[in-house]
N, C-alpha and C positions, 0 to 999 in steps of 0.2 A: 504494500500500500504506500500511495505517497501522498503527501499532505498536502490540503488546496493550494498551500504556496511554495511555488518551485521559480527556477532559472533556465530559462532555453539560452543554450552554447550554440552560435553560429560558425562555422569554421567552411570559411570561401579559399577554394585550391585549385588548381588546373589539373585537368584529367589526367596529364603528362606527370605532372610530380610523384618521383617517388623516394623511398627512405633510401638509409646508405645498402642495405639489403637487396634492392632493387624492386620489392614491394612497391604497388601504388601506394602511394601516401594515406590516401581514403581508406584504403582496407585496412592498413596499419590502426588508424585512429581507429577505425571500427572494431579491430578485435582487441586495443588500451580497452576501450571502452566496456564492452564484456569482461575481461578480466578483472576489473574493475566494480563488477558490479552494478552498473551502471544502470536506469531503466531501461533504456534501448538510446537506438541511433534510426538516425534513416538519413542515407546517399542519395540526394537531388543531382541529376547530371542538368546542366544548363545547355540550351540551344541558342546561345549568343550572350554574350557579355565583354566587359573590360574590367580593368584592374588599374593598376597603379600607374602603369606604362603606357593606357590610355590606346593599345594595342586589341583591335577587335579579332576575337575569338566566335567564328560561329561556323552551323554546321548545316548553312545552305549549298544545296547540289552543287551551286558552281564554283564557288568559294570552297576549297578545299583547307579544311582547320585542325589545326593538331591544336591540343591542349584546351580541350573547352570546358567552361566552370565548370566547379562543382560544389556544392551546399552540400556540408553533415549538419544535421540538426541531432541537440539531444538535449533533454528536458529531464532534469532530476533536486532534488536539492542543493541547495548551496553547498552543502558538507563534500556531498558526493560530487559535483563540479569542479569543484576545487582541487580533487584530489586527480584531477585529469590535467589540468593548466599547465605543471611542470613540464610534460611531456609532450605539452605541445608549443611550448618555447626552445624546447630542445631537438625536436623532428621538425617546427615548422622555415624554410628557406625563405619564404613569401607569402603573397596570401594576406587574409584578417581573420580577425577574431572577433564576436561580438558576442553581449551576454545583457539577457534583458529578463525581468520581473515578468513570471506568466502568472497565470490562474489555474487548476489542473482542473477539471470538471471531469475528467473519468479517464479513470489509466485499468483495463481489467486485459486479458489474455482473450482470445477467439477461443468460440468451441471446437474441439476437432471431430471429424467423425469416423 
């Protein structure tokens, strides 16, 4: 269970980045993130954007694009956000990081059948 008031972690990267591992970067944060404990995660791939460099990235037919955004989101307590931050001052090359005040109205698991 987590409590009505949580923090969403934004972490914007380019599909290209990866650890010194040779891992994409995304997947890396994604399995910190599990080990960690963490409520979940979810990998947004974006179809156009820019960054710092002000360098467009997208992934129309004719425009051929290496490296297009990508959004992790992940939504947990402060306690447990926190304890993801180090490690992503230490794997992140580029990119942002953002962290904002949610509301949680309903965090439950799917039924399986």
């Amino acid at each position: 269970m987590l409590p009505e008031k949580g923090l969403l972690l934004r972490i914007f990267v380019g599909e290209d980045d990866r650890c010194k591992n040779g891992r994409p970067l995304y997947e890396e944060i994604v399995m910190k993130a599990r080990e960690l404990n963490l409520a979940g995660t979810t990998v947004l791939k974006g179809a156009m954007g820019f960054g710092k460099t002000s360098r467009i990235h997208t992934s129309k037919f004719l425009v051929l694009s290496e490296d297009l955004p990508v959004v992790i989101e992940i939504v947990d307590t402060e306690e447990k956000i926190n304890q993801l931050l180090p490690f992503l001052e230490e794997v992140l090359q580029g990119g942002m990081i953002t962290l904002e005040n949610v509301t949680i109205l309903k965090y439950q698991g799917g039924k399986k059948e």
